[in-house]
C-alpha positions as CSV (number, residue, x, y, z in Angstrom):
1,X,75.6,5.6,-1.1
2,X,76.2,6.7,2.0
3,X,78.0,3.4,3.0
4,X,81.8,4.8,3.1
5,X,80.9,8.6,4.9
6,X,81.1,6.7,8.5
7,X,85.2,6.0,7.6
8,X,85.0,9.9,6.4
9,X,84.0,11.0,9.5
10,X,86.3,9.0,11.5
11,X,89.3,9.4,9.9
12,X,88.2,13.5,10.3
13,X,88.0,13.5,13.6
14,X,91.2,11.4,14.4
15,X,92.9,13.8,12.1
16,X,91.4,16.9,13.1
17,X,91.1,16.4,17.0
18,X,87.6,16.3,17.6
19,X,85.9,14.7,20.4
20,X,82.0,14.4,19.6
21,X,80.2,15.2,16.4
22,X,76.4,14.8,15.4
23,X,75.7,15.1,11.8
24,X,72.6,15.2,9.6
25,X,71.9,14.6,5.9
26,X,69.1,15.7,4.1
27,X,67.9,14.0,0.6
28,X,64.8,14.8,-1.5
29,X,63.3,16.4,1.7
30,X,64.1,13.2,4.1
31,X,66.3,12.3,6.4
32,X,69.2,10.1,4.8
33,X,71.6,10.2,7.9
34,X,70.8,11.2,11.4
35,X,74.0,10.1,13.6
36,X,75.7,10.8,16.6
37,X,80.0,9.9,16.6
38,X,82.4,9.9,19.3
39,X,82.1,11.4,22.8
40,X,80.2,14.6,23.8
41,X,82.5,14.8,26.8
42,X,86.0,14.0,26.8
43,X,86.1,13.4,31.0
44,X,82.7,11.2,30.9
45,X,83.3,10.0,27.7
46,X,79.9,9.6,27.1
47,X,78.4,9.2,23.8
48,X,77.4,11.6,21.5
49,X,73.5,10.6,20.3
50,X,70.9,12.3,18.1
51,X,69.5,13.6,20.7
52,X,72.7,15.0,22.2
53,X,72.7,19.0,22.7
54,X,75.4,21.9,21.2
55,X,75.7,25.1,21.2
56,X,74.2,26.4,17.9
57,X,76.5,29.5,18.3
58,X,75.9,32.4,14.8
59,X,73.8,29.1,13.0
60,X,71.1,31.0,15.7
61,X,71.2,34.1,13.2
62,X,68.8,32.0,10.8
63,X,66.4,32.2,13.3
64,X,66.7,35.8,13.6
65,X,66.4,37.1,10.4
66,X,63.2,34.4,9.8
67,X,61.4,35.6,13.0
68,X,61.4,39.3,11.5
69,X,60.4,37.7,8.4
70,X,57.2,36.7,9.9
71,X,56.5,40.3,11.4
72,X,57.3,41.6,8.0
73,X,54.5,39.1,6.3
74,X,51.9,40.0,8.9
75,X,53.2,43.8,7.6
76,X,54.2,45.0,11.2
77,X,57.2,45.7,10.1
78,X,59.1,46.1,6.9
79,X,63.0,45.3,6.1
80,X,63.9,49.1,5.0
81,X,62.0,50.6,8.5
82,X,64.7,52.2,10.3
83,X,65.7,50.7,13.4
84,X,65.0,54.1,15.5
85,X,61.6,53.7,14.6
86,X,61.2,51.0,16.7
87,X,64.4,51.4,19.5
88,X,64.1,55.4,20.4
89,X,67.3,55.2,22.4
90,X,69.1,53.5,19.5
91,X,72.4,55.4,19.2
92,X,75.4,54.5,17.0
93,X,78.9,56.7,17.2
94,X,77.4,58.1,14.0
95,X,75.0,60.4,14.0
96,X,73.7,59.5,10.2
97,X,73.9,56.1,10.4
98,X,71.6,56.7,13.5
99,X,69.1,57.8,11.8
100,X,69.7,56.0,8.6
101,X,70.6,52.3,9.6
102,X,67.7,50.0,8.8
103,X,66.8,46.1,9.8
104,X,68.1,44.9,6.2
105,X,71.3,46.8,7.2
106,X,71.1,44.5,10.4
107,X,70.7,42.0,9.2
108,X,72.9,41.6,6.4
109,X,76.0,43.3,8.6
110,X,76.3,46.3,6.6
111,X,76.1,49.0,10.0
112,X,79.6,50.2,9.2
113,X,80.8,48.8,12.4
114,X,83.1,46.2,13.1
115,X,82.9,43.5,15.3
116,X,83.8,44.6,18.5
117,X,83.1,41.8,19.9
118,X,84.9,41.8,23.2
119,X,81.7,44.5,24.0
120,X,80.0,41.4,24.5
121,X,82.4,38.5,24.6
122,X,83.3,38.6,28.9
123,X,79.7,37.5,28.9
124,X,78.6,40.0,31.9
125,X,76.1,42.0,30.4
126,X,72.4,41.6,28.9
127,X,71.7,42.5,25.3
128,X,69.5,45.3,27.3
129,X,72.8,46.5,29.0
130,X,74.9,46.6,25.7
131,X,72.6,48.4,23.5
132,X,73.4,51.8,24.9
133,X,76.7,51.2,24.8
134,X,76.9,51.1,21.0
135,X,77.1,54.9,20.6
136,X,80.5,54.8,22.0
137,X,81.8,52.8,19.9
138,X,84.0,54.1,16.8
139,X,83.0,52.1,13.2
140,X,85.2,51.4,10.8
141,X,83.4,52.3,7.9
142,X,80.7,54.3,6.4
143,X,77.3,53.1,6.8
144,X,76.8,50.1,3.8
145,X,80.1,50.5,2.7
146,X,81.1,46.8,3.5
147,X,80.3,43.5,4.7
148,X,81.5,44.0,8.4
149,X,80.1,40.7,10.9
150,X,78.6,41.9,13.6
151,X,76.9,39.5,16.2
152,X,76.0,42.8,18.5
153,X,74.0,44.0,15.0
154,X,72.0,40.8,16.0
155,X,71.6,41.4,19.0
156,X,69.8,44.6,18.0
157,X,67.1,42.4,15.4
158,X,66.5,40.5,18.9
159,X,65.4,43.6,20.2
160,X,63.7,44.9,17.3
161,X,61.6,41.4,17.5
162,X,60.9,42.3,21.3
163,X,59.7,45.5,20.9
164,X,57.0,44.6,17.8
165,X,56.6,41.4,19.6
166,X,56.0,42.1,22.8
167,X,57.6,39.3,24.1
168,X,61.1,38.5,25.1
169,X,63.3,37.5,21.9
170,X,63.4,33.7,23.5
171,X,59.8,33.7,23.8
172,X,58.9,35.3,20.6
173,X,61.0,32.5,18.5
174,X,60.2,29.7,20.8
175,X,56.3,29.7,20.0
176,X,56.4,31.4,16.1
177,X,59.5,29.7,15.2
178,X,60.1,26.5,16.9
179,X,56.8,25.0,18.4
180,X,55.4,25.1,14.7
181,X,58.5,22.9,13.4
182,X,58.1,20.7,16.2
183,X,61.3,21.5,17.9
184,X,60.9,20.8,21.6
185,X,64.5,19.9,22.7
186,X,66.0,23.3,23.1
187,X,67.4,26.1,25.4
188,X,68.7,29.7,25.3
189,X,71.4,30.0,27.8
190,X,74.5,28.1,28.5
191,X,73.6,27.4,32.3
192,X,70.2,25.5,30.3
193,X,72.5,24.0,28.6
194,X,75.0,22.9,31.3
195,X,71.8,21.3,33.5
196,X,70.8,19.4,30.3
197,X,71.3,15.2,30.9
198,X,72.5,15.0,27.4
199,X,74.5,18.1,26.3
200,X,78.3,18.6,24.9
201,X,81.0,19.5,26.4
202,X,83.1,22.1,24.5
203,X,87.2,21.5,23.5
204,X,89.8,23.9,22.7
205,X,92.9,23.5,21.1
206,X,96.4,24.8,22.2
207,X,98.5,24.0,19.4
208,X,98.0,20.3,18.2
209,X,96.6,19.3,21.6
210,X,92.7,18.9,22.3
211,X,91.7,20.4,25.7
212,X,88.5,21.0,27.6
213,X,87.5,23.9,27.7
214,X,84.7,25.6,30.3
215,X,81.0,26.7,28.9
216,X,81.2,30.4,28.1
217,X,77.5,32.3,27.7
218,X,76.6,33.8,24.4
219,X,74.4,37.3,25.5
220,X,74.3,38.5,22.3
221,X,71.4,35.3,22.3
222,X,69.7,36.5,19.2
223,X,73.5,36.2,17.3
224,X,74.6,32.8,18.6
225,X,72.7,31.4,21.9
226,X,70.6,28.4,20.7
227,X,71.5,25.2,22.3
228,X,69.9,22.3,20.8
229,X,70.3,18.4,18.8
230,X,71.0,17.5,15.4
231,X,68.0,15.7,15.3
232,X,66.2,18.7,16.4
233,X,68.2,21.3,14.0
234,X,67.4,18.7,10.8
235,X,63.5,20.1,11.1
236,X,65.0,23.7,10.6
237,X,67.2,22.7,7.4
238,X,64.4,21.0,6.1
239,X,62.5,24.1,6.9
240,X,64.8,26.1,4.9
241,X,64.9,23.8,2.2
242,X,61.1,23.4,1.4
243,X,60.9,26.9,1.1
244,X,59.2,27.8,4.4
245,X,57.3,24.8,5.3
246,X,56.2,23.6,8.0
247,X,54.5,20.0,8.0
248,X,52.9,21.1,4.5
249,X,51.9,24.3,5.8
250,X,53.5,28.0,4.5
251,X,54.9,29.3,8.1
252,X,57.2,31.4,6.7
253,X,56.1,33.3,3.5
254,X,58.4,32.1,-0.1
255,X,58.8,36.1,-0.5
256,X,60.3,36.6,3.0
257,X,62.4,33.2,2.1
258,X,63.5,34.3,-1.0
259,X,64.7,37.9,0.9
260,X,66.9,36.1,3.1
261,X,68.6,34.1,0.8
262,X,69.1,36.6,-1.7
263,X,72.8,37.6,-2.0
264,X,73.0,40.9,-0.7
265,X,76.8,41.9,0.1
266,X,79.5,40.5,-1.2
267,X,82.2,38.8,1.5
268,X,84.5,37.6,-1.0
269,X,86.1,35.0,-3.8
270,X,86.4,31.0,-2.3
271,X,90.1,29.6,-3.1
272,X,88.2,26.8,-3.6
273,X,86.9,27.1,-7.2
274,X,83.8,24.6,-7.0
275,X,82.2,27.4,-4.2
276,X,83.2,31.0,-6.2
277,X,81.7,34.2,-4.5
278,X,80.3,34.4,-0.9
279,X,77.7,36.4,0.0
280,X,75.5,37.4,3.0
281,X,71.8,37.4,2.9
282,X,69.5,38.0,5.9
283,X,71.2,35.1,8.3
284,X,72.0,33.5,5.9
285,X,75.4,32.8,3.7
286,X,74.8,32.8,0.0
287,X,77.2,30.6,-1.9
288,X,77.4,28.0,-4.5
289,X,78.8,24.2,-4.7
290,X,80.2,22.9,-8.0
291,X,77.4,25.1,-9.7
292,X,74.1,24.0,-7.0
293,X,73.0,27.6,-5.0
294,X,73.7,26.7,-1.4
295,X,72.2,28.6,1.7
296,X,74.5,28.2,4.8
297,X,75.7,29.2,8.2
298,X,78.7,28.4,10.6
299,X,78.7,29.0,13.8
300,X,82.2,29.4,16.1
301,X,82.5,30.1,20.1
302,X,85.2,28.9,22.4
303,X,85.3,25.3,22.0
304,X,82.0,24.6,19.2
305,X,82.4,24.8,15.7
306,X,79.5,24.1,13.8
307,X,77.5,24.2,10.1
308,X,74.2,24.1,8.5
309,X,73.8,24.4,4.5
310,X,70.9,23.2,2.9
311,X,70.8,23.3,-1.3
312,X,67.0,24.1,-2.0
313,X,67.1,23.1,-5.5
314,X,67.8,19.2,-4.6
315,X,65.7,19.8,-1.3
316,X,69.1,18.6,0.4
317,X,70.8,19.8,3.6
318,X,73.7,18.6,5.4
319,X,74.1,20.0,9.7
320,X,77.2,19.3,11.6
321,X,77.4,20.1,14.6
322,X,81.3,19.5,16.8
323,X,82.3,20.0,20.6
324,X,85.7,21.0,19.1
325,X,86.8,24.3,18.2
326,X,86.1,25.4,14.8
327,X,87.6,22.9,12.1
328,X,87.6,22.2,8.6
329,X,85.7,18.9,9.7
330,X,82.2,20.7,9.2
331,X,83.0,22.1,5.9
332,X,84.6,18.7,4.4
333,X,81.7,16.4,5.6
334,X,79.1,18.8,4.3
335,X,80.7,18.8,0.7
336,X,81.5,15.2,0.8
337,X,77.5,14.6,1.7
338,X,76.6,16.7,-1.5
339,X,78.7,15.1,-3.5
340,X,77.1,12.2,-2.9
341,X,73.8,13.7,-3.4
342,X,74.1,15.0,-6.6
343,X,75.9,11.7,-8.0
344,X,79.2,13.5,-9.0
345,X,82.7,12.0,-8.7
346,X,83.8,12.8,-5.3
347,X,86.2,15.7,-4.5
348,X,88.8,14.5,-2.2
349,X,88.5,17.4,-0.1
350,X,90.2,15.7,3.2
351,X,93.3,14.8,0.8
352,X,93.0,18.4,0.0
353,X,92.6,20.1,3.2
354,X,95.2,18.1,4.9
355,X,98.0,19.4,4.3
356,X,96.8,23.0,5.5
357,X,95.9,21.9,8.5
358,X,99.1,20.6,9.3
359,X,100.2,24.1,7.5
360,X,98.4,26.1,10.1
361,X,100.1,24.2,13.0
362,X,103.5,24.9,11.8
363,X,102.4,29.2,11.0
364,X,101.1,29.0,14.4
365,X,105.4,28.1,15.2
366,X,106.1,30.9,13.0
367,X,103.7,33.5,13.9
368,X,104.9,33.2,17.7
369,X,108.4,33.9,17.1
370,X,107.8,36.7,14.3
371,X,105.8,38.3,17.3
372,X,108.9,37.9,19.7
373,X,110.6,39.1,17.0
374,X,108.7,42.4,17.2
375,X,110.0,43.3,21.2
376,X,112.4,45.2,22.0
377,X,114.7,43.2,24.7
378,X,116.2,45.2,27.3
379,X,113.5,47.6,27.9
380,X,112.3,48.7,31.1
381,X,109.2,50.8,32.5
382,X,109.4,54.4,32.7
383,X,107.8,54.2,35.9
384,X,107.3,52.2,39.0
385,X,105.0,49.9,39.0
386,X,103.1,51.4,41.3
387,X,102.5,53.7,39.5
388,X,100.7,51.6,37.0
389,X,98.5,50.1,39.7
390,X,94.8,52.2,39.5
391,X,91.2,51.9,37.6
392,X,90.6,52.4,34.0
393,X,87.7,53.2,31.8
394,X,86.1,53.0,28.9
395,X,82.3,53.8,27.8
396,X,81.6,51.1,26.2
397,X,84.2,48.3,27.2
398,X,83.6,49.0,30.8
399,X,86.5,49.6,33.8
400,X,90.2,47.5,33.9
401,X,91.5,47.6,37.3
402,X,95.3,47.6,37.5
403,X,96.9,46.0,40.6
404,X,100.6,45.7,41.7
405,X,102.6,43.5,43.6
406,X,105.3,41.0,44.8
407,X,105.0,39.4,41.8
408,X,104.4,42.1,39.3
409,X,101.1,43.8,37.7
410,X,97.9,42.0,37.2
411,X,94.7,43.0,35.5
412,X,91.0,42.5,36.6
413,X,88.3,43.4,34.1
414,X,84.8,42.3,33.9
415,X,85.3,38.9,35.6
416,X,88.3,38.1,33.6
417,X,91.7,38.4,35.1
418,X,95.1,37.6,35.0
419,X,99.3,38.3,35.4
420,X,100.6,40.8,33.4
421,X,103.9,40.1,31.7
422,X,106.5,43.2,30.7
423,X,107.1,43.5,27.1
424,X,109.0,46.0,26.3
425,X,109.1,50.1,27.6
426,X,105.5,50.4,28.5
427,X,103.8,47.8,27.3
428,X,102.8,44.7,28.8
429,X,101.1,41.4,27.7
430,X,98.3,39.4,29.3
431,X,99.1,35.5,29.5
432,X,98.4,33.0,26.4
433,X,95.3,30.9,27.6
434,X,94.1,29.6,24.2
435,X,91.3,26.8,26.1
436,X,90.1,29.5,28.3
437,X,88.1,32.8,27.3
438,X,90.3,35.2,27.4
439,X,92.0,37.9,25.5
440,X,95.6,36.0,24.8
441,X,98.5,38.0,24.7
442,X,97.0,41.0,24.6
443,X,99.0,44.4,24.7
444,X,98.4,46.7,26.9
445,X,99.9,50.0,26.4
446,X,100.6,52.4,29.7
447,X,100.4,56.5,28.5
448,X,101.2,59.5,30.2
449,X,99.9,63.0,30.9
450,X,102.9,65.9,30.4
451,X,103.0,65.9,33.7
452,X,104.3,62.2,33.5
453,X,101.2,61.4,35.2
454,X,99.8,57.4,34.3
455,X,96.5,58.5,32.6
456,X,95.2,55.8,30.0
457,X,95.4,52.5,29.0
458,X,95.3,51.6,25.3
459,X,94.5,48.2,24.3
460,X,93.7,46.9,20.4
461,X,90.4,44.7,21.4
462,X,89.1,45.7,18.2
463,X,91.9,45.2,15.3
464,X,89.6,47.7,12.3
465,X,89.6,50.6,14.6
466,X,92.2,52.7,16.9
467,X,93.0,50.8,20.4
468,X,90.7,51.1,22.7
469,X,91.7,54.3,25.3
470,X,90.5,53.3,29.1
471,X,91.2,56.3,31.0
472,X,92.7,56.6,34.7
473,X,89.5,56.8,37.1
474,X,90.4,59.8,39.8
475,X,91.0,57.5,43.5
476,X,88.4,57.9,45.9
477,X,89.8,60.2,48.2
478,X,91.0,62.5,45.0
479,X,87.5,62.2,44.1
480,X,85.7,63.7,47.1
481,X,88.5,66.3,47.7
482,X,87.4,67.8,43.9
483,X,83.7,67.8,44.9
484,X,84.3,69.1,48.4
């Protein structure tokens, strides 16, 4: 049965650009196919084995929400406790949803906040750092209004798990969760993962072209920072698929189970007609394949694109796990496996998927020159730039440092920096460095006091929500003449 998925895979990487993949397949509760394709590093071109290591990224959410599930069967905590109870100093922007917002809100990304991602994305700051910064940030929505992701909603169910737990988040799921399934091979950080012997490297695309790209931390680590092997990550589909076993014992009750794979917000309507409605559970996505309930996560990060979905009824799960920026690869393998495990005629979803890929390449074309479209040519700065050249803050997103010189402005925040472009009036644009971490092509909008006075610095980091205002930090020697 499974004699033809080997030419599937291949043919998906060629097509799709990815280096190393390590997939899994899960059939009646057994292993069917554990295998390891391609390189995990395109400059060593070593293999990628079973045994081989990736970046879990959001498939680590699972974990989460099943960790709190077992603090919630020893009845130390319950789903609808608010999360205040537990972290005093919790604070959102809101005051209501302050009190209000619960773990199951948490956990199933209802907060009314977006993303905000870059909070946590320039990787310099510990989940212990970022949780006071969430009461300056502005949500988009009212509190369970709508499915918004939220990996820094995670982070706060890692510290929810610390604070009943008394251990660190890593500690907590490393002896409840992982030593009981018998996974061994597995780290929290990326620097664990960079000293491993046999770990992935990850790849980037810039257009069509496959790049390296460098290891980028994950400190939200209860969202997204697992690093382990397919081999290893097969023992927690088949987890998940047996209901909460471990080795024939209950480790995680069928009631907490059944919570986290109940559909609990709606996401929205597949194009795809054999999947239908998505939904979020705890950690969990809720969907459906040509009519079997599936139980799922991707994970994404800069460079790794990865998915888990077991389908409990069959006691089936397929994991794939890539060293390439996130593709359709993981999503077309996985269906092609369950095709084959429930004995229907094939969908040919490479032939379908294809041509979109090729699609995307050709918006991407598109999409570049609407945005050049969009400046206005001719423009110049209103003021020196000089004048530009000072520190800028913001609460939450922390201080952009403006500098000026031969060659133009440059900006310096939190350990990323670069060249600053003019774009038009007072607006200018940070390079496009799509195999780095970085925030490409991102404008930055100078504004002024009445006075004429540079003040702020406006930037859309988050798309739901107004731009982000960083306001002009008073020099030094300003500073002490106002307190003198």
């Amino acid at each position: 049965m499974w004699s033809d998925l080997d030419s599937l895979v291949e043919a998906s990487m060629q097509e799709w650009k990815v280096p190393g993949l390590a997939l899994a397949v899960i059939q009646d509760g057994e292993i069917a196919v554990l295998k390891g394709y391609g390189v995990r590093d395109t400059d060593t071109g070593l293999p990628v084995t079973i045994d081989t290591q990736f970046l879990l990224c959001s498939i680590t959410k699972s974990f989460t929400a099943a960790g709190l599930g077992l603090l919630v069967d020893e009845r130390k905590l319950d789903w609808d406790r608010p999360v205040r109870e537990v972290i005093p100093e919790f604070r959102l922007h809101d005051p209501v949803a302050t009190e209000r917002l619960t773990v199951r809100d948490l956990l199933c990304h209802h907060s009314g906040l977006p993303r905000h991602d870059w909070v946590h994305q320039p990787g310099d700051l510990s989940g212990a750092q970022m949780l006071p910064l969430l009461r300056h940030l502005a949500p988009s929505r009212e509190l369970r209004d709508a499915f918004q992701y939220s990996n820094l909603g995670y982070m706060v169910a890692g510290i929810v798990a610390e604070r009943i737990s008394g251990q660190s988040w890593e500690e907590f799921t490393a002896a409840r969760l992982l030593k009981p399934l018998g996974i061994e091979d597995c780290s929290f950080t990326i620097e664990a993962l960079s000293a491993a012997g046999n770990a992935a490297r990850p790849h980037a695309m810039d257009g069509s072209e496959c790049i390296r790209a460098p290891l980028w931390p994950i400190r939200t680590t209860a969202g997204g920072g697992i690093n382990t092997s397919v081999a290893e990550l097969a023992k927690w589909a088949r987890f998940l698929a047996d209901e909460g076993k471990a080795n024939g014992t209950q480790l995680l009750s069928a009631q907490a189970l059944r919570e986290m794979a109940t559909p609990r917000v709606h996401i929205s309507r597949s194009e795809h007609a054999e999947i239908g409605d998505s939904h979020y559970g705890f950690g969990l996505f809720c969907e459906n394949y040509r009519g079997d309930r599936t139980l799922a996560h991707s994970g994404s990060w800069l460079g790794w694109g990865t998915l888990m979905t077991v389908m409990p009824a069959r006691r089936a799960g397929v994991v794939v796990l890539t060293n390439r920026a996130p593709s359709a690869v993981t999503s077309l393998l996985t269906y092609a496996a369950f095709d084959r495990i429930s004995g229907r005629e094939p969908v040919d979803w490479f032939g379908r998927l294809l041509p979109r890929r090729r699609a995307f390449l050709e918006q991407q074309k598109l999409d570049k020159a609407k945005r050049e479209e969009k400046r206005r040519v001719a423009t110049l700065p209103s003021h020196s730039l000089d004048e530009y050249a000072g520190c800028y803050e913001h609460p939450a997103y922390g201080r952009i440092e403006i500098t000026s010189g031969d060659a133009g402005l440059s900006w310096h925040w939190r350990g990323l920096s670069g060249a600053l472009a003019h774009w038009h009036y007072d607006v200018f644009t940070t390079p496009d460095r799509p195999a780095e971490f970085h925030p490409d092509n991102l404008l930055l909008t100078f504004l002024y006091d009445r006075e004429g006075r540079i003040d702020r610095v406006a930037a859309p980091l988050e798309p739901q929500v107004p731009d982000i205002v960083f306001r002009r930090m008073p020099k030094p020697a300003d500073a002490a003449k106002a307190t003198a």
